[in-house]
PDB file as gemmi writes it, atoms N, CA and C in Angstrom:
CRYST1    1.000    1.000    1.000  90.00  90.00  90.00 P 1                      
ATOM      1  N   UNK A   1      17.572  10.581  13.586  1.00  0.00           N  
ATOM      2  CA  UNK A   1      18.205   9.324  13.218  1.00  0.00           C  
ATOM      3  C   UNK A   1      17.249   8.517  12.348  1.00  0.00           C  
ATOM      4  N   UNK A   2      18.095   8.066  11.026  1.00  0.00           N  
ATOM      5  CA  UNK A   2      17.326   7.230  10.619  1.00  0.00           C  
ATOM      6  C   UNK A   2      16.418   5.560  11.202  1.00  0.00           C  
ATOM      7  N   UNK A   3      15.594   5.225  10.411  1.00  0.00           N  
ATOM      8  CA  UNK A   3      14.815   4.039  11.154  1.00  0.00           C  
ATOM      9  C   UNK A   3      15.728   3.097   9.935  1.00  0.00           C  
ATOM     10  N   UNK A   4      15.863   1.792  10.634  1.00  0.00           N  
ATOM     11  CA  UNK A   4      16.354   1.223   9.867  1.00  0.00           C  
ATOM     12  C   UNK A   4      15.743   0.047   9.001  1.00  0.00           C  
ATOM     13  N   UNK A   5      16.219  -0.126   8.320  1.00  0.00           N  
ATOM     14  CA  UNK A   5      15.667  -0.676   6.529  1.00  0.00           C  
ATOM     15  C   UNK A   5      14.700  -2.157   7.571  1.00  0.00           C  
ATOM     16  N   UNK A   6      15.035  -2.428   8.268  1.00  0.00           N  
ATOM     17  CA  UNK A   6      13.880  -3.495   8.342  1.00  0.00           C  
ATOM     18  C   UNK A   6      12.796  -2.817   9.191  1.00  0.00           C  
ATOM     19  N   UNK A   7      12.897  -1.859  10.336  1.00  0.00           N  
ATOM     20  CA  UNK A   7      11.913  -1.263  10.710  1.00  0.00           C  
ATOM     21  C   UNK A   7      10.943  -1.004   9.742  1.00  0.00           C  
ATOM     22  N   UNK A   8      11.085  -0.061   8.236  1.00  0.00           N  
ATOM     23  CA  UNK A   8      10.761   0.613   7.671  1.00  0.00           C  
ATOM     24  C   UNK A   8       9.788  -0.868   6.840  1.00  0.00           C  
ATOM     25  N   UNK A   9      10.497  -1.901   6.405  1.00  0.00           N  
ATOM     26  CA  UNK A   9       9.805  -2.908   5.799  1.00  0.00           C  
ATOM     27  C   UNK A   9       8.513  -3.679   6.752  1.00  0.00           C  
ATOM     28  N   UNK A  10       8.932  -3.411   8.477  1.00  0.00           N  
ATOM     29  CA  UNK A  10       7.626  -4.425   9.131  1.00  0.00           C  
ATOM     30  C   UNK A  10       6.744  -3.209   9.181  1.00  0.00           C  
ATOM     31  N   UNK A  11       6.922  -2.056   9.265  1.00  0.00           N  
ATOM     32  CA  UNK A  11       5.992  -0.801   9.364  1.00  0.00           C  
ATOM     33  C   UNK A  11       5.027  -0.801   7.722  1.00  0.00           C  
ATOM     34  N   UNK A  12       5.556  -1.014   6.941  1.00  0.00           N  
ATOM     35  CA  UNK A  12       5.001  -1.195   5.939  1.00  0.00           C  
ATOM     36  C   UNK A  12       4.447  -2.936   5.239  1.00  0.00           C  
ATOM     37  N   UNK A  13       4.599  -3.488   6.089  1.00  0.00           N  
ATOM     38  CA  UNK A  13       3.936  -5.023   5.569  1.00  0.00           C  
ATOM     39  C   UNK A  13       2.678  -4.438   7.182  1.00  0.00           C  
ATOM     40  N   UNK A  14       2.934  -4.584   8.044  1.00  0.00           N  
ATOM     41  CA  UNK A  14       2.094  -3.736   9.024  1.00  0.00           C  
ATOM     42  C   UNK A  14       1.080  -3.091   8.679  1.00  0.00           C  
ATOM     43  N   UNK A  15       1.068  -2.160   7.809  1.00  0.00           N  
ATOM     44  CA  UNK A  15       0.025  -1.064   6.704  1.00  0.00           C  
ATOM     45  C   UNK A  15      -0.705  -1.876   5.925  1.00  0.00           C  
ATOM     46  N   UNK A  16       0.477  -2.634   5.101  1.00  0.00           N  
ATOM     47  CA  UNK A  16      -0.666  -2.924   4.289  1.00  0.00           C  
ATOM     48  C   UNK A  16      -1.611  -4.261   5.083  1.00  0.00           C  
ATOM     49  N   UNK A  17      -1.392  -5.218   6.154  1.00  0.00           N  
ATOM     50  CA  UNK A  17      -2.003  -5.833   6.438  1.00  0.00           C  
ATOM     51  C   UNK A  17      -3.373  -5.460   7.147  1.00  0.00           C  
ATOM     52  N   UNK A  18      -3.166  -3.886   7.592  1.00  0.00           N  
ATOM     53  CA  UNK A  18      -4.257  -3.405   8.013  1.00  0.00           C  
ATOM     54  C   UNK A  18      -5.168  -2.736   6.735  1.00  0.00           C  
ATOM     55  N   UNK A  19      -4.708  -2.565   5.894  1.00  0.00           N  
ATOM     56  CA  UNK A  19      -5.230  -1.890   4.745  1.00  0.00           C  
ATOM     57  C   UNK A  19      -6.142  -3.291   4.325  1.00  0.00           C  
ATOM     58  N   UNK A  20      -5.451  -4.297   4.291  1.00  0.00           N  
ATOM     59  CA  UNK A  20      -6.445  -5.825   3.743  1.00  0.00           C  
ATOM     60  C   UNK A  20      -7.351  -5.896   4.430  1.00  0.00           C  
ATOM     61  N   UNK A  21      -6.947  -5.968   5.306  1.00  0.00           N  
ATOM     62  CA  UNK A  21      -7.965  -6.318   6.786  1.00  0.00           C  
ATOM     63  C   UNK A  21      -9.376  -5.075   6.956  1.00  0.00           C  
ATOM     64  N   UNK A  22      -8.920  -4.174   6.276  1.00  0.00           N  
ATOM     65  CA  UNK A  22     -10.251  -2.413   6.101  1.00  0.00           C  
ATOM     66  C   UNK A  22     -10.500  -3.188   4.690  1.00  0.00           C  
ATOM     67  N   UNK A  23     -10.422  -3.745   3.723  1.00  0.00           N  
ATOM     68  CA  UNK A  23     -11.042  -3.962   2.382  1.00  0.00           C  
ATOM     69  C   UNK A  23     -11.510  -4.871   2.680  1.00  0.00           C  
ATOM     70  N   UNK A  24     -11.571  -6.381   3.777  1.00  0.00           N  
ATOM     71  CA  UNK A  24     -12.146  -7.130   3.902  1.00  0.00           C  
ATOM     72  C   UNK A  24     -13.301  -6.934   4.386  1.00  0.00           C  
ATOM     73  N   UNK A  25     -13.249  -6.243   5.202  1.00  0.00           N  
ATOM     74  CA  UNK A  25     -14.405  -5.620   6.191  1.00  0.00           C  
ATOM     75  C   UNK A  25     -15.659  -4.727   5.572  1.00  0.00           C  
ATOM     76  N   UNK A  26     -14.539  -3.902   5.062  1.00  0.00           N  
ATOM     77  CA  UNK A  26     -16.004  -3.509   4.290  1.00  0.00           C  
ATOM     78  C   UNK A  26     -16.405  -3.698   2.895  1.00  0.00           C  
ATOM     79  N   UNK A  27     -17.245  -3.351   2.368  1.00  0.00           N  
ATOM     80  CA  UNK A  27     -18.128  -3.796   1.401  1.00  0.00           C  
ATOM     81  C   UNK A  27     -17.513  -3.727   0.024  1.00  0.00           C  
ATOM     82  N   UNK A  28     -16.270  -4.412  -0.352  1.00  0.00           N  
ATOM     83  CA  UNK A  28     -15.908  -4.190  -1.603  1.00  0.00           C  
ATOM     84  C   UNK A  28     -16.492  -5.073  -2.671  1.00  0.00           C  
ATOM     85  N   UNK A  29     -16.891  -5.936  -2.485  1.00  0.00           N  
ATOM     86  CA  UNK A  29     -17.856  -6.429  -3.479  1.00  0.00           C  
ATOM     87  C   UNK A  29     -18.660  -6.000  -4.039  1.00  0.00           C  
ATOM     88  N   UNK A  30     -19.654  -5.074  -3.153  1.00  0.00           N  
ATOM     89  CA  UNK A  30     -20.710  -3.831  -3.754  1.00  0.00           C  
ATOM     90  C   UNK A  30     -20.402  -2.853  -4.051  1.00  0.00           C  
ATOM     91  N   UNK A  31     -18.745  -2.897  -4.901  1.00  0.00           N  
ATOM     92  CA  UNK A  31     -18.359  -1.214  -5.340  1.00  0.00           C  
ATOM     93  C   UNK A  31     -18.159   0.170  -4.488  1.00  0.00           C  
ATOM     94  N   UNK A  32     -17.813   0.036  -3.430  1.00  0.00           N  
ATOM     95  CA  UNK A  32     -18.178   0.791  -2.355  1.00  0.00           C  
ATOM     96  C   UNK A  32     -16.539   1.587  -2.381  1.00  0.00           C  
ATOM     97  N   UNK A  33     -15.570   1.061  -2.295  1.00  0.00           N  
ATOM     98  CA  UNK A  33     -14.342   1.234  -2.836  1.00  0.00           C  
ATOM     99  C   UNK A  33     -14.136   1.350  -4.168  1.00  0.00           C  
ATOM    100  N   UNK A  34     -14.645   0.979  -5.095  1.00  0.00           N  
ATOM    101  CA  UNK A  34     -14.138   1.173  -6.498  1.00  0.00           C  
ATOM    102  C   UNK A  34     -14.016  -0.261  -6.918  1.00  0.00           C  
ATOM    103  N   UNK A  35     -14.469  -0.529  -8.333  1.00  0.00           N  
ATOM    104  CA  UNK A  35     -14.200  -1.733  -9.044  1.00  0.00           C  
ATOM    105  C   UNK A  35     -12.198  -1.584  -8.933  1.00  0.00           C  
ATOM    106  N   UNK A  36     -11.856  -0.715  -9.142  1.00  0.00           N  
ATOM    107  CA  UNK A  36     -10.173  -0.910 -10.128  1.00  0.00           C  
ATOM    108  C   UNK A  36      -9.720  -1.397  -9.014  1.00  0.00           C  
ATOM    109  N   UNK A  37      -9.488  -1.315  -7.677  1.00  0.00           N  
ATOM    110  CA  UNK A  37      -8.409  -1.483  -6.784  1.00  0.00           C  
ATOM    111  C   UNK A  37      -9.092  -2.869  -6.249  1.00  0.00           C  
ATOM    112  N   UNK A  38      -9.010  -3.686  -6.738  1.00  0.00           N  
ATOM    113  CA  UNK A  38      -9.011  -4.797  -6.078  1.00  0.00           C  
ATOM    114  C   UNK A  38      -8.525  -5.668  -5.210  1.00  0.00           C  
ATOM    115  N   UNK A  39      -8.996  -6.211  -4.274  1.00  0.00           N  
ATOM    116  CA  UNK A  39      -8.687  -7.166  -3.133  1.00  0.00           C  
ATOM    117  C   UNK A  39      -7.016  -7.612  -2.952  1.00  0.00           C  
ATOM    118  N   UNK A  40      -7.366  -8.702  -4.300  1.00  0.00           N  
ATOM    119  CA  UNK A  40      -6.312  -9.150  -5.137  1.00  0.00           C  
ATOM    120  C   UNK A  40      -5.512  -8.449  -5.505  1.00  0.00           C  
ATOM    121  N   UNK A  41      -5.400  -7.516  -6.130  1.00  0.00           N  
ATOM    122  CA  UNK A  41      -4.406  -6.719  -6.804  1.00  0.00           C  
ATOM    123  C   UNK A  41      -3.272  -6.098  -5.521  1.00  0.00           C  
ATOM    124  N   UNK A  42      -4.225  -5.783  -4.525  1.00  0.00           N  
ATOM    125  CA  UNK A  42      -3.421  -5.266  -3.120  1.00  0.00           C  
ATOM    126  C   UNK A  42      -2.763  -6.481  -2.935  1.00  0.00           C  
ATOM    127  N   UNK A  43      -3.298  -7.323  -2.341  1.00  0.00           N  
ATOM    128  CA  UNK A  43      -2.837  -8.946  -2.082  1.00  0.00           C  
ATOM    129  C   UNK A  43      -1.403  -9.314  -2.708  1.00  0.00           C  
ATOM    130  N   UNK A  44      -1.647  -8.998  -4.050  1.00  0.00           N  
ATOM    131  CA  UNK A  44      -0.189  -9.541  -4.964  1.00  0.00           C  
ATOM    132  C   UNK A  44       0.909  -8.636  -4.772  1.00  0.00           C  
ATOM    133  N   UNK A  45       0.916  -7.192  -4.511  1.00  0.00           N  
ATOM    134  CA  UNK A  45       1.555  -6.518  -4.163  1.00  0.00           C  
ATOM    135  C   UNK A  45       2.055  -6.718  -2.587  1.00  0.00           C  
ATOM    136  N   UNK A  46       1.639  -7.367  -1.775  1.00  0.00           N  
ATOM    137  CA  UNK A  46       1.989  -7.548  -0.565  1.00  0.00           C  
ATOM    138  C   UNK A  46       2.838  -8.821  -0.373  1.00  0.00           C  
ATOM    139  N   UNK A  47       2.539  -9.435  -1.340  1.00  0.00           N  
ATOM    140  CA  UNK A  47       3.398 -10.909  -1.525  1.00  0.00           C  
ATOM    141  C   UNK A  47       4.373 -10.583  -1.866  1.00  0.00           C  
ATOM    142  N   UNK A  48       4.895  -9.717  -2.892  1.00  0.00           N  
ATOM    143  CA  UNK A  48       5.678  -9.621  -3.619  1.00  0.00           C  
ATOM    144  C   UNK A  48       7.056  -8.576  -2.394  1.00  0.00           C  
ATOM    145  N   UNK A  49       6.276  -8.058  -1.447  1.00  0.00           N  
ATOM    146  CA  UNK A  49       6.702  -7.174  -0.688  1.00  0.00           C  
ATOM    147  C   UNK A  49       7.293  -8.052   0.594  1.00  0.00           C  
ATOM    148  N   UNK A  50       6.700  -9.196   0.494  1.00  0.00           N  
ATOM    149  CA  UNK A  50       7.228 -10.398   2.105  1.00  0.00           C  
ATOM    150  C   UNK A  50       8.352 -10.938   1.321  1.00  0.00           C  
ATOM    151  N   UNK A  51       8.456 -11.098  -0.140  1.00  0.00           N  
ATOM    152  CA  UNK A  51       9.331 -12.288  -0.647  1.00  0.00           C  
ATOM    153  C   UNK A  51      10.756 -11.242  -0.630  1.00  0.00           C  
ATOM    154  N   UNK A  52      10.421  -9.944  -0.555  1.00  0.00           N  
ATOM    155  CA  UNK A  52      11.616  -9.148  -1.256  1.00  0.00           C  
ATOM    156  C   UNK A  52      12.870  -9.187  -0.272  1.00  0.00           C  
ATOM    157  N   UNK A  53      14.159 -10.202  -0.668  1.00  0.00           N  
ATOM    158  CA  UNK A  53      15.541  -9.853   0.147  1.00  0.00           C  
ATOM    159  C   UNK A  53      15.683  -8.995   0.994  1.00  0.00           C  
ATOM    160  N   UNK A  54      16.612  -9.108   1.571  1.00  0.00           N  
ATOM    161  CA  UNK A  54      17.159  -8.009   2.481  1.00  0.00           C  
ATOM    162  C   UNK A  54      17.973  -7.049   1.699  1.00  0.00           C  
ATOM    163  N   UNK A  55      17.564  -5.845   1.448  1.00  0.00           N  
ATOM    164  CA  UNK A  55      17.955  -4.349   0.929  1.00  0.00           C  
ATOM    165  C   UNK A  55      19.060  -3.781   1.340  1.00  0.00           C  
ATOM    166  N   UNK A  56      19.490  -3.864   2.229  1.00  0.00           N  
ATOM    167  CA  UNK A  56      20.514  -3.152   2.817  1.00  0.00           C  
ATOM    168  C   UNK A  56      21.523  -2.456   2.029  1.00  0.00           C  
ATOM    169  N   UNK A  57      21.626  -3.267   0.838  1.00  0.00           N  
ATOM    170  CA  UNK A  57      22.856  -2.264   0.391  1.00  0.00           C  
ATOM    171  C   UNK A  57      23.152  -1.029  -0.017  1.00  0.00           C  
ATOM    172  N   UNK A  58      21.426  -0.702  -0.726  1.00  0.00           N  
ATOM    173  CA  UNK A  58      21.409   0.596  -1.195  1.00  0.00           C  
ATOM    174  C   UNK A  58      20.531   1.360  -0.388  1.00  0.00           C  
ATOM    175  N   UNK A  59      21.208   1.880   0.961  1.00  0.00           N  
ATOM    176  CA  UNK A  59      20.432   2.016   2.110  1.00  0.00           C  
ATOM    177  C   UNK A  59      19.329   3.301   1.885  1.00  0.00           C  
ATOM    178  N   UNK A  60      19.777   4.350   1.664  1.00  0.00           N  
ATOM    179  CA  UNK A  60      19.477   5.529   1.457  1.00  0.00           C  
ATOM    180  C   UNK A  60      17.934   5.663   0.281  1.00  0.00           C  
ATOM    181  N   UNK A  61      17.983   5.336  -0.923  1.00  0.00           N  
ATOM    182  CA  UNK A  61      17.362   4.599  -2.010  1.00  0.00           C  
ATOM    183  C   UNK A  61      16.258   3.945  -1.304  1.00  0.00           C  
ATOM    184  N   UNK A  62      16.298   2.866  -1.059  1.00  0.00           N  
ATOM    185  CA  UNK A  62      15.188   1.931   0.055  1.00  0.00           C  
ATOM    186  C   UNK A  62      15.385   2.661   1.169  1.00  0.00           C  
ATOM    187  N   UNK A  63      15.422   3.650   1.933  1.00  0.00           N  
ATOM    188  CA  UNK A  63      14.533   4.167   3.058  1.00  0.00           C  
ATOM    189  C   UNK A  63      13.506   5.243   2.094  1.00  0.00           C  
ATOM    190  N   UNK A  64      14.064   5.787   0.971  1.00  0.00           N  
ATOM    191  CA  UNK A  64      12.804   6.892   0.465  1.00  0.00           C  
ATOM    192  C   UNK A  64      11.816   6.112  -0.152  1.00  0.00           C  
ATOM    193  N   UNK A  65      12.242   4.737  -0.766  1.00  0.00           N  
ATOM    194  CA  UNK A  65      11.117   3.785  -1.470  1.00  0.00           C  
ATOM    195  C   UNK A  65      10.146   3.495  -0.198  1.00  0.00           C  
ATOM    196  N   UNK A  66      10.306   3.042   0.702  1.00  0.00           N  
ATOM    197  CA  UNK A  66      10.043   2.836   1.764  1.00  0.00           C  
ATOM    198  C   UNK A  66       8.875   3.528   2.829  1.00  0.00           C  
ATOM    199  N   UNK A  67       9.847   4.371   2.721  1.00  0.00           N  
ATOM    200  CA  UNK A  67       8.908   5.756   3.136  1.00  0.00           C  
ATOM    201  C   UNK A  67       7.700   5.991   2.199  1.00  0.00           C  
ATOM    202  N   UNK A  68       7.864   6.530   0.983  1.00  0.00           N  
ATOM    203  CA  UNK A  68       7.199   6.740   0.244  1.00  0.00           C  
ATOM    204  C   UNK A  68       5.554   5.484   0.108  1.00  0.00           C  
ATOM    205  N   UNK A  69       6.227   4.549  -0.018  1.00  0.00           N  
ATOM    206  CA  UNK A  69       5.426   3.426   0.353  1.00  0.00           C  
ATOM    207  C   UNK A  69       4.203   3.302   1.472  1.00  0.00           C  
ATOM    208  N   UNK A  70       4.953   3.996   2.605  1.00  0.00           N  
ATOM    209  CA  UNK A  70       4.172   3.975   4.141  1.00  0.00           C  
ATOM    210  C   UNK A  70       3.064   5.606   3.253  1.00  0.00           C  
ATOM    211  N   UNK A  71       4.081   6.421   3.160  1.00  0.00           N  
ATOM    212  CA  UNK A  71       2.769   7.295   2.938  1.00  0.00           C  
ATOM    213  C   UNK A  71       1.664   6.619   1.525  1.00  0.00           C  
ATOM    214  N   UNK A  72       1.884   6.241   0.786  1.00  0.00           N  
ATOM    215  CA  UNK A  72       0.674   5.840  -0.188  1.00  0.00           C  
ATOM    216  C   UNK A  72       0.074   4.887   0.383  1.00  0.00           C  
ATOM    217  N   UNK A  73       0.523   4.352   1.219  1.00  0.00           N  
ATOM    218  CA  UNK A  73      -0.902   2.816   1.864  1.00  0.00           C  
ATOM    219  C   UNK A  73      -1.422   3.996   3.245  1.00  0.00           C  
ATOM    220  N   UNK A  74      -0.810   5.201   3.700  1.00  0.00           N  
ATOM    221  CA  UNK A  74      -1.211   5.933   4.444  1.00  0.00           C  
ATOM    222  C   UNK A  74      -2.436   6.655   3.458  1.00  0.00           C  
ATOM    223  N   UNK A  75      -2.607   6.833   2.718  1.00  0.00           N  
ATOM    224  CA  UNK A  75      -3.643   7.896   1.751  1.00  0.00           C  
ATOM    225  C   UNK A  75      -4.614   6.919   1.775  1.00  0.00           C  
ATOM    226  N   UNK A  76      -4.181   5.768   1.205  1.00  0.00           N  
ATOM    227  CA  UNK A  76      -5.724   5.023   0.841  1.00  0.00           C  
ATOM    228  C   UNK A  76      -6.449   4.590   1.925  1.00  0.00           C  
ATOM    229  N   UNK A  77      -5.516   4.527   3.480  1.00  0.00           N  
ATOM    230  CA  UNK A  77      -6.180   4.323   4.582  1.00  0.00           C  
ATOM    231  C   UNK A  77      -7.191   5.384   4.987  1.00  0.00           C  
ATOM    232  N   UNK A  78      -6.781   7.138   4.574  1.00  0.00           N  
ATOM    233  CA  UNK A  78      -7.590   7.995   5.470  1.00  0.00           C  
ATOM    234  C   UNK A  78      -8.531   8.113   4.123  1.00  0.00           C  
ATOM    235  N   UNK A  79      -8.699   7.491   3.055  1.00  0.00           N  
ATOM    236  CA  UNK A  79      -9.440   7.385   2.288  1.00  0.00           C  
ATOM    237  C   UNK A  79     -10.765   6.836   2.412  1.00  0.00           C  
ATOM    238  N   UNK A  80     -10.117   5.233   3.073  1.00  0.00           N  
ATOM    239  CA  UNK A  80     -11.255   4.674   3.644  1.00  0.00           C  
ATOM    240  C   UNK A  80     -11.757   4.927   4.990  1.00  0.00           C  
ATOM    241  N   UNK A  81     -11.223   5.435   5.505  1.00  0.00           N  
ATOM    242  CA  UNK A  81     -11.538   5.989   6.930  1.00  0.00           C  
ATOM    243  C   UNK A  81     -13.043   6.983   6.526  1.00  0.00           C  
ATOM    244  N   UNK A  82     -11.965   7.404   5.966  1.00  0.00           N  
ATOM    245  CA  UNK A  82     -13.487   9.223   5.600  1.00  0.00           C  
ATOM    246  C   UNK A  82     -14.464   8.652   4.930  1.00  0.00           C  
ATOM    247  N   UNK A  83     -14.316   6.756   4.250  1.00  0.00           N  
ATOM    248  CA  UNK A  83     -15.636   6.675   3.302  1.00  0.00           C  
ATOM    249  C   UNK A  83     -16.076   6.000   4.587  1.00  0.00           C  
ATOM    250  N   UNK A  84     -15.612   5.243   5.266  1.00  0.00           N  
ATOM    251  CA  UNK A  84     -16.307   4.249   6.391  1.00  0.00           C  
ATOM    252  C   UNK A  84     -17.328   5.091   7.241  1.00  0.00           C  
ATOM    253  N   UNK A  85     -17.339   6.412   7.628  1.00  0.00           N  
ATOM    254  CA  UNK A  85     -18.085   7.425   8.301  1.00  0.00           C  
ATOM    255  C   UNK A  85     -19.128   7.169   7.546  1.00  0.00           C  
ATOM    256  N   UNK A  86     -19.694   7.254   5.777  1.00  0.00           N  
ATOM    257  CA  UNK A  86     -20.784   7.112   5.322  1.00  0.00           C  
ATOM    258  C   UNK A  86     -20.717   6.102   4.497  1.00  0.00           C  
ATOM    259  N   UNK A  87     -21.006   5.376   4.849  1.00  0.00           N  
ATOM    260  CA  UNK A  87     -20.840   3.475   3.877  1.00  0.00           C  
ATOM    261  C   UNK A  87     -21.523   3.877   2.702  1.00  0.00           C  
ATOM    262  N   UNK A  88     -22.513   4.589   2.198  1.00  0.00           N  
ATOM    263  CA  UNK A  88     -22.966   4.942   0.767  1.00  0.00           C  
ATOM    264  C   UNK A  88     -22.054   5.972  -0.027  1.00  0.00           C  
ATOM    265  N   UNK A  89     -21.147   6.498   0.292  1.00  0.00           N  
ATOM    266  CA  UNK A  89     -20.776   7.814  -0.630  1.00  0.00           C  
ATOM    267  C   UNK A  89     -19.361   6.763  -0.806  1.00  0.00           C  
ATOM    268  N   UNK A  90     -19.542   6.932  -2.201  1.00  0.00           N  
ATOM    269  CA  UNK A  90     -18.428   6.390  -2.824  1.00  0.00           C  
ATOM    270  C   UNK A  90     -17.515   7.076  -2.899  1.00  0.00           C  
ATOM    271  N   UNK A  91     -15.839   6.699  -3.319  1.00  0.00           N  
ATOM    272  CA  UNK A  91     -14.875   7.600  -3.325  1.00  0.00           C  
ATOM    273  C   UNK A  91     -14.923   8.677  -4.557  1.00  0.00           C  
ATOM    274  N   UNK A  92     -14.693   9.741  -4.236  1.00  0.00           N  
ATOM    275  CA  UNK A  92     -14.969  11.039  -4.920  1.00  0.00           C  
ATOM    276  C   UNK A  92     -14.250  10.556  -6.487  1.00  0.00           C  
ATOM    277  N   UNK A  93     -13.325  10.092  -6.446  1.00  0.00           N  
ATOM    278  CA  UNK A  93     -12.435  10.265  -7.508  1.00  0.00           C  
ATOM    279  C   UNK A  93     -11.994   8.803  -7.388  1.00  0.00           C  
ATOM    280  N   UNK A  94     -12.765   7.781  -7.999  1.00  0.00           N  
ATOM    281  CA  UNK A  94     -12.020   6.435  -8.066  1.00  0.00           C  
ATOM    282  C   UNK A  94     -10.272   6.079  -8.535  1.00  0.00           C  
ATOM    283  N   UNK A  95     -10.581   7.327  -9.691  1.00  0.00           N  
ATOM    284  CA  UNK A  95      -9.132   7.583 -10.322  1.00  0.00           C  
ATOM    285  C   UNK A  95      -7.909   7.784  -9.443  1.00  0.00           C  
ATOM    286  N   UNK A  96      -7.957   8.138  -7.984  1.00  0.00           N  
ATOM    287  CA  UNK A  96      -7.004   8.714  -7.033  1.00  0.00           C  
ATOM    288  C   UNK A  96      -6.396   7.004  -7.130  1.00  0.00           C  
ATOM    289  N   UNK A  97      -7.489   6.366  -6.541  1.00  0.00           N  
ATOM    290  CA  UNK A  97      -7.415   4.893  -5.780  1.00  0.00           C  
ATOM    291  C   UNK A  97      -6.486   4.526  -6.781  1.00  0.00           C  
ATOM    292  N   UNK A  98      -6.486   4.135  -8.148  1.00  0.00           N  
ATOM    293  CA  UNK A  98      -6.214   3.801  -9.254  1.00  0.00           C  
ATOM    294  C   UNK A  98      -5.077   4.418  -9.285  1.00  0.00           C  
ATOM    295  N   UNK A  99      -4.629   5.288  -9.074  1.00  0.00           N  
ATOM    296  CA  UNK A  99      -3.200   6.086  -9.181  1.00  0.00           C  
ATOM    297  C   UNK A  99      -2.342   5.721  -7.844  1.00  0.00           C  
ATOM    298  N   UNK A 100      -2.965   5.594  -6.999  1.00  0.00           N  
ATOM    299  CA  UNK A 100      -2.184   4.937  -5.521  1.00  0.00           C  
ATOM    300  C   UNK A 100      -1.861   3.602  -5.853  1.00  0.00           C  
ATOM    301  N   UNK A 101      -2.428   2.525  -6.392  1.00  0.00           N  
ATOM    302  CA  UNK A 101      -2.188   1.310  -6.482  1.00  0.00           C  
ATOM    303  C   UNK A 101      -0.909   1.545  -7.607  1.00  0.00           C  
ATOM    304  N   UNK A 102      -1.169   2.239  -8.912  1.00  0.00           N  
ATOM    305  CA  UNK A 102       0.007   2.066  -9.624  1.00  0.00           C  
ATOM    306  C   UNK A 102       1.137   2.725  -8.919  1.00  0.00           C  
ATOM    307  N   UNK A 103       1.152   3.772  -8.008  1.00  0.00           N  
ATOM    308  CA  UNK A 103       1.953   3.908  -7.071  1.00  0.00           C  
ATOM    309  C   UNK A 103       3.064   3.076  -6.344  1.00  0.00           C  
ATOM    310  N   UNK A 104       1.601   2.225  -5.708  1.00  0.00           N  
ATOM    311  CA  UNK A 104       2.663   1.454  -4.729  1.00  0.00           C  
ATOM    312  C   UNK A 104       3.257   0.043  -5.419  1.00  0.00           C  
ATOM    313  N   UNK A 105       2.383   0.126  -6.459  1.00  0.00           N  
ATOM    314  CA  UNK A 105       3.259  -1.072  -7.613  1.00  0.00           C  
ATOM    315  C   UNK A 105       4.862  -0.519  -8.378  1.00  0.00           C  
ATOM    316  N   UNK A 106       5.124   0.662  -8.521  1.00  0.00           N  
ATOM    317  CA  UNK A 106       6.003   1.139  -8.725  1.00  0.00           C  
ATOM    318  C   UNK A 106       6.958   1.563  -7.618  1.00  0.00           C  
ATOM    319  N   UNK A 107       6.607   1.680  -6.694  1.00  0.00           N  
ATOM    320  CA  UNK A 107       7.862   1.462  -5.226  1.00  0.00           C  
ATOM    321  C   UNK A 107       7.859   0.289  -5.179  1.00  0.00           C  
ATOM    322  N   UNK A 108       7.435  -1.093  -5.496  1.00  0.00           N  
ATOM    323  CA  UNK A 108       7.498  -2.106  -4.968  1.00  0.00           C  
ATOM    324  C   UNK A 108       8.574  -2.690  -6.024  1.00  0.00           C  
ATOM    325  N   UNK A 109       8.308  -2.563  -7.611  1.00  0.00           N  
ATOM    326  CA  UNK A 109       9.066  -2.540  -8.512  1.00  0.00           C  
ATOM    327  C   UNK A 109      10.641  -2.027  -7.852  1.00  0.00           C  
ATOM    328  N   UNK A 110      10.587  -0.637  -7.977  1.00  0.00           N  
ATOM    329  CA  UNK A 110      11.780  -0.306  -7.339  1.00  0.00           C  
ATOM    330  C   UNK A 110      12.834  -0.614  -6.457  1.00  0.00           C  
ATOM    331  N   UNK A 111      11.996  -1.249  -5.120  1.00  0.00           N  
ATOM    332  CA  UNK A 111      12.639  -2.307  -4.169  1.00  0.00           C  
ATOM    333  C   UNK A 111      13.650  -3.264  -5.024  1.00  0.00           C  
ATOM    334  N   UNK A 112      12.729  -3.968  -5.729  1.00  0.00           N  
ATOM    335  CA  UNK A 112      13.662  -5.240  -6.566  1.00  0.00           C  
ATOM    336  C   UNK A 112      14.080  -5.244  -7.130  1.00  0.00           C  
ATOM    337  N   UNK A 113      13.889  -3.547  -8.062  1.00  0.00           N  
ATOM    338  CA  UNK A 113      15.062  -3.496  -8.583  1.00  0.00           C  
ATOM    339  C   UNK A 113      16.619  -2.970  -7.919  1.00  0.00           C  
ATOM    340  N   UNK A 114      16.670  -2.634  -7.145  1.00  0.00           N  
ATOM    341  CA  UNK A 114      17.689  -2.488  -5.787  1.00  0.00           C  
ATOM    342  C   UNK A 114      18.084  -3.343  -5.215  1.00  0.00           C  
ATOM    343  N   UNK A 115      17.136  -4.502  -5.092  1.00  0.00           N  
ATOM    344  CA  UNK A 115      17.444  -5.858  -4.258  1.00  0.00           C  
ATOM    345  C   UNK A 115      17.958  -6.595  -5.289  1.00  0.00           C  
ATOM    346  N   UNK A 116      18.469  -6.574  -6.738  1.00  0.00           N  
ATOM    347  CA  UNK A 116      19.084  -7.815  -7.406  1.00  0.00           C  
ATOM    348  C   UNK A 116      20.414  -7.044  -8.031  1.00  0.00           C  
TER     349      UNK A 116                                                      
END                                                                             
């Protein structure tokens, strides 16, 4: 059975608040995460994700945006997980990080465009 469209939205404002809450904590000021993915840049994407209507109509559509969503703030979490084990080794491929953010800026896009 499917989860339904608001489950799927507090599970994912949920993520990313823990995802803020792992960039606050650790050392992103000293590049440790990557210059590109910034604080902010997550931040604006999460705003944009509390303001977004209720979806419902195009149910099917927004559960895969959705989904999809939970898994890309899921990547950058076991991302930082595996860097938090050694606080000096930077992420292998900053470029990943950089491709997840335009990621989840493009499901988030998507949402609103569904929601108007």
């Amino acid at each position: 059975m499917a989860q339904p469209i608001s489950s799927l939205v507090k599970a994912s404002l949920g993520t990313f608040y823990n995802l803020l809450e792992s960039f606050q904590f650790e050392d992103v000021q000293n590049g440790v995460h990557g210059d590109e993915i910034a604080l902010s840049r997550l931040s604006d994407e999460l705003g944009r994700l509390r303001v977004l209507p209720d979806t419902s109509r195009i149910k099917d559509q927004n559960e895969r945006l959705l989904n999809s969503l939970q898994l890309s703030l899921g990547e950058i979490q076991d991302m930082l997980a595996d860097q938090s084990e050694d606080v000096e080794q930077a992420i292998e491929d900053p470029n990943e990080l950089e491709e997840l953010y335009n990621e989840i800026r493009t499901i988030i896009d998507g949402l609103y465009q569904l929601s108007y």
